[in-house]
One Martini backbone bead per residue (centre of mass of N, CA, C, O) as a GRO file, in nm:
protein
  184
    1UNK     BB    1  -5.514   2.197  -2.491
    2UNK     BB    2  -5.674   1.909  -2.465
    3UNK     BB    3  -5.648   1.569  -2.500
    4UNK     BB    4  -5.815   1.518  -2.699
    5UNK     BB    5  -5.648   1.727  -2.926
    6UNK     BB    6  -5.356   1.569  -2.843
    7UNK     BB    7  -5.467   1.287  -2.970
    8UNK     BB    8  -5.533   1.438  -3.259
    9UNK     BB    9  -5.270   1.505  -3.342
   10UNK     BB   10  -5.094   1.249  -3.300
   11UNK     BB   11  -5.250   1.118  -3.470
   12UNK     BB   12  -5.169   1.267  -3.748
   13UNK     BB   13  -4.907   1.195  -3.739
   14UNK     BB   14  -4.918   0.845  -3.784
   15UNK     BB   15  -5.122   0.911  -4.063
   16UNK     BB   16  -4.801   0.996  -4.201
   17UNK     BB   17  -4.714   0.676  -4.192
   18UNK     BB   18  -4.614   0.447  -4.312
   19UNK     BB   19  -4.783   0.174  -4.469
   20UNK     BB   20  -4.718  -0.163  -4.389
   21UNK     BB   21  -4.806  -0.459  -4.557
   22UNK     BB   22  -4.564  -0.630  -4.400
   23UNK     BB   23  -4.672  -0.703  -4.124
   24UNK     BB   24  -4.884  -0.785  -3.911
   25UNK     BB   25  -5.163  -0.778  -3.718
   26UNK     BB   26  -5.055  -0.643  -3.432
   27UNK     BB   27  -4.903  -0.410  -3.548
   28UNK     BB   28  -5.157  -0.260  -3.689
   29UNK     BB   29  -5.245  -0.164  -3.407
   30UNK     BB   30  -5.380   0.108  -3.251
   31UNK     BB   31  -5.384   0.265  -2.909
   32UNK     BB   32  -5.598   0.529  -2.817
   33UNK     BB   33  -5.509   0.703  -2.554
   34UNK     BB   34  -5.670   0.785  -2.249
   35UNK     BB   35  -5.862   0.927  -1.965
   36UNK     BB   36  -6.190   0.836  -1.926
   37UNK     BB   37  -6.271   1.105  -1.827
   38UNK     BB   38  -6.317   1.127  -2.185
   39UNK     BB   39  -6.472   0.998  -2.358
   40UNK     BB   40  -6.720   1.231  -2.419
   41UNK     BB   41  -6.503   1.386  -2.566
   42UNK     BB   42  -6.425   1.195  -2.761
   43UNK     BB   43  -6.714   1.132  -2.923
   44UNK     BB   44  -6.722   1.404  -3.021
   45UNK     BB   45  -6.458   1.391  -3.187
   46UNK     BB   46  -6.469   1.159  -3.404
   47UNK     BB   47  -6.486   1.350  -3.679
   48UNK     BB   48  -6.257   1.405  -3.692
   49UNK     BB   49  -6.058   1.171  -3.722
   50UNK     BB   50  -6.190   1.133  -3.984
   51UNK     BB   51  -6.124   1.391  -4.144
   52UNK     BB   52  -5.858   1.333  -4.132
   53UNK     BB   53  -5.807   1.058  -4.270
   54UNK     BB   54  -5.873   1.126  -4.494
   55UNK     BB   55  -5.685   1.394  -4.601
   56UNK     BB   56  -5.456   1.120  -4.583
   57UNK     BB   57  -5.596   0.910  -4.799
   58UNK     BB   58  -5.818   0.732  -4.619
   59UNK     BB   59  -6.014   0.523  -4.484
   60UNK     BB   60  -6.341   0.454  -4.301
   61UNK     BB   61  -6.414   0.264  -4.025
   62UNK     BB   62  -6.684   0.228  -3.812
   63UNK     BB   63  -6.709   0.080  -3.457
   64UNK     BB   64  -6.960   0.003  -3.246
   65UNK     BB   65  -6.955  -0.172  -2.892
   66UNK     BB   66  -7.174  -0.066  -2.675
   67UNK     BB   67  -7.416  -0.277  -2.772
   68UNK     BB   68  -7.334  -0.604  -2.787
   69UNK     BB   69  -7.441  -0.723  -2.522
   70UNK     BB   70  -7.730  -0.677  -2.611
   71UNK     BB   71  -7.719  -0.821  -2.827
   72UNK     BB   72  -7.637  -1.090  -2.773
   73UNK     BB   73  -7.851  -1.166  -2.583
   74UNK     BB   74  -8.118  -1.110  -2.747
   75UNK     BB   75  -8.013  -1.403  -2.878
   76UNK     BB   76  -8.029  -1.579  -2.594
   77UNK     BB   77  -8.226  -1.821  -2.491
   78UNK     BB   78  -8.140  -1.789  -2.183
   79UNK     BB   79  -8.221  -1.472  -2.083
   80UNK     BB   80  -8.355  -1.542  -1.815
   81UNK     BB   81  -8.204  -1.684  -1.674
   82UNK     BB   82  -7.937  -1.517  -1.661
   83UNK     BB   83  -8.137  -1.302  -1.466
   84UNK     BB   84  -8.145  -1.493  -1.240
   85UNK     BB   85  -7.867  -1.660  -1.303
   86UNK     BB   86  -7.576  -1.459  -1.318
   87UNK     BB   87  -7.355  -1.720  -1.272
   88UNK     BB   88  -7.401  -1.842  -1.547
   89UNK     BB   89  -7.298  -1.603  -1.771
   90UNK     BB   90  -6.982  -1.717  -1.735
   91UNK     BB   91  -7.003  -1.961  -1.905
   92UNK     BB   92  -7.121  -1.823  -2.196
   93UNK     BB   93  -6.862  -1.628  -2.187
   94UNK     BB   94  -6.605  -1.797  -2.228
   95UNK     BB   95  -6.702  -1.801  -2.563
   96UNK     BB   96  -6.974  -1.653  -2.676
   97UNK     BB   97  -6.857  -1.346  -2.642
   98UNK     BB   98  -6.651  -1.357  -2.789
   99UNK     BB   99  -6.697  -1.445  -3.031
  100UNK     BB  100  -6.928  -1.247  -3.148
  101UNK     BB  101  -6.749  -1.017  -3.132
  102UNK     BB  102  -6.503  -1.073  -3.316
  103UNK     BB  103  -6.717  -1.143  -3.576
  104UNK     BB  104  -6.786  -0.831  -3.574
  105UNK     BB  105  -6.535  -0.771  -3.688
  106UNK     BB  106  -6.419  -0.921  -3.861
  107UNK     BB  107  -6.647  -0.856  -4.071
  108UNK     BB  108  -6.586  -0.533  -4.079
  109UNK     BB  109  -6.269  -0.616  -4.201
  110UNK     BB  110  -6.405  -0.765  -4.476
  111UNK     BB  111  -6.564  -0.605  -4.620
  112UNK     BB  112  -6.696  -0.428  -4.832
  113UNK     BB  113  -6.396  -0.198  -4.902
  114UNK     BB  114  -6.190  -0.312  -4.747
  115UNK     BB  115  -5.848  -0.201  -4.738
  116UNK     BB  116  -5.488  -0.122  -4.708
  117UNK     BB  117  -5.680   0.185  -4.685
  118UNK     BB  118  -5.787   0.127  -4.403
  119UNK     BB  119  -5.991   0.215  -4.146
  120UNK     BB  120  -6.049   0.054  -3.833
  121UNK     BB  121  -6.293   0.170  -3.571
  122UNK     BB  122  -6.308   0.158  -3.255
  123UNK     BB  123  -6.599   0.191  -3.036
  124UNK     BB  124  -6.666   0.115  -2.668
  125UNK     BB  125  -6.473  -0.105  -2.531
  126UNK     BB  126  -6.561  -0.005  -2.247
  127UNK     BB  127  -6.829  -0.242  -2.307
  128UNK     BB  128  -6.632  -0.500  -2.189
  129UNK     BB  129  -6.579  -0.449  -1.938
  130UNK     BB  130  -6.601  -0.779  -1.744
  131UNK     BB  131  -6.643  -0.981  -1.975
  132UNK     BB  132  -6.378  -0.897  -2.161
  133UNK     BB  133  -6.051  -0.903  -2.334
  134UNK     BB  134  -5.930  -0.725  -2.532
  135UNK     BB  135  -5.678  -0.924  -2.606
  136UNK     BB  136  -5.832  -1.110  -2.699
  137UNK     BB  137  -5.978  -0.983  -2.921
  138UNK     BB  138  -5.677  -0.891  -3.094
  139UNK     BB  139  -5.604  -1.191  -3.147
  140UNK     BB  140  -5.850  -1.285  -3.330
  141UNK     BB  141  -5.830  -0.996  -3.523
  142UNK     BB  142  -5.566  -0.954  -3.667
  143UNK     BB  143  -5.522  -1.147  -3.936
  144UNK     BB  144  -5.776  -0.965  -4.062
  145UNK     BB  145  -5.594  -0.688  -4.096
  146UNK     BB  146  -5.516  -0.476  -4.377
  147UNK     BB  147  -5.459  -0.237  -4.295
  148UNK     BB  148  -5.583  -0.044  -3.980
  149UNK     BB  149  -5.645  -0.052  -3.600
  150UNK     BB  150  -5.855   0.134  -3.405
  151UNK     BB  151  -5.853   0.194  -3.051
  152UNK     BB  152  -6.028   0.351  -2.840
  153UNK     BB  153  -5.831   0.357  -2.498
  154UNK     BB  154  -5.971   0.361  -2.164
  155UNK     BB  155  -5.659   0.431  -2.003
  156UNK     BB  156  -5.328   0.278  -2.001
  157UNK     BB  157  -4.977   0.272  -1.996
  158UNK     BB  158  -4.666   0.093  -1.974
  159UNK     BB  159  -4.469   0.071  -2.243
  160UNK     BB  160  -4.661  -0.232  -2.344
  161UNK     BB  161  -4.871  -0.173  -2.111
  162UNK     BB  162  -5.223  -0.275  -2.080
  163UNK     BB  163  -5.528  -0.057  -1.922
  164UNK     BB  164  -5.804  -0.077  -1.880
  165UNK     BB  165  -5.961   0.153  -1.707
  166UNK     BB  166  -5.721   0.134  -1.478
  167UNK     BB  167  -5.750  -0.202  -1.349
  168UNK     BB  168  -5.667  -0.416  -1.489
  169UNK     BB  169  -5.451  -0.639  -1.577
  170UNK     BB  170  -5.260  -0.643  -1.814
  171UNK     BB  171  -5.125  -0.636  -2.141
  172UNK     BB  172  -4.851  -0.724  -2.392
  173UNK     BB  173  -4.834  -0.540  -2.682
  174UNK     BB  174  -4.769  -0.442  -3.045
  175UNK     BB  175  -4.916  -0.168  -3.022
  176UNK     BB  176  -4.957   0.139  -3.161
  177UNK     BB  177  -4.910   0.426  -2.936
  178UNK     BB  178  -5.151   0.722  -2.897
  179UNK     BB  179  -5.059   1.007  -2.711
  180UNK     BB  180  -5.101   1.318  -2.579
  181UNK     BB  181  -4.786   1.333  -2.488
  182UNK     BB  182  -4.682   1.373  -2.805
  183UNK     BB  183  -4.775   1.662  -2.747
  184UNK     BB  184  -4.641   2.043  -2.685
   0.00000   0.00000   0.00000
């Protein structure tokens, strides 16, 4: 069994326990760590982890996150500008491109149909890495979350240190992490 398959066991474990709505949102939040070089090998079997969450007999709503700084960018006044002098985009990011993944994470937590038995999926955080903290977007996201909001994240744990790709500092967060070393 490869390390996706025992991280979607670990996941079936996980929702079978039960959902407490009387949580804080940073409870809510489940953090499914993997080895980066498992990426593409995750995103093909996500519709397993669907198709378990139904069985558990929870709501699936997935967020694909890849294409987001494309998306913000293409809004943006000034992106030829920003093109020609990238140390520019720094000031930018600093706050508009936080607010607007947060605002679409938060519109997708908040849509018609999603409840207190509704999964709510990320993937893609990796292509937030150098633009934004995973970190500063599950704070700003957390009091929205009515179910649970599963992150799919490839990186690495220490206790309750969560490093994105292996790469930055750190940060201590109170989501349950879900990883494949939970199955023997």
């Amino acid at each position: 069994m490869n390390q996706v398959e025992r991280l979607l066991e670990s996941f079936k474990t996980v929702l079978r326990d039960s959902w407490d709505p009387g949580l804080a949102g940073p409870q809510k939040v489940w953090l499914a760590i993997y080895d980066p070089p498992e990426e593409r090998r995750l995103r093909l079997r996500i519709p397993y982890f669907a198709e378990a969450t139904k069985q558990a007999g929870f709501e699936w709503k997935l967020i694909d996150l890849t294409d987001v700084f494309a998306e913000w960018m293409a809004q943006q006044e000034y992106r030829e500008a920003y093109f020609e002098s990238p140390e520019d985009l720094d000031i930018a990011l600093a706050d508009s491109f936080v607010k607007y993944v947060a605002g679409k994470v938060r519109d997708e937590l908040a849509a018609v149909g999603v409840t207190d038995h509704t999964l709510v999926v990320i993937e893609g955080i990796a292509s937030l890495f150098g633009l934004m903290r995973v970190s500063h977007l599950l704070e700003q996201v957390a009091p929205a979350i009515r179910g649970r909001l599963l992150v799919f994240f490839p990186g690495q744990r220490d206790g309750s240190n969560y490093r994105l790709l292996d790469a930055r500092d750190g940060w201590n967060y109170l989501a349950r992490p879900i990883t494949a070393a939970e199955v023997k």
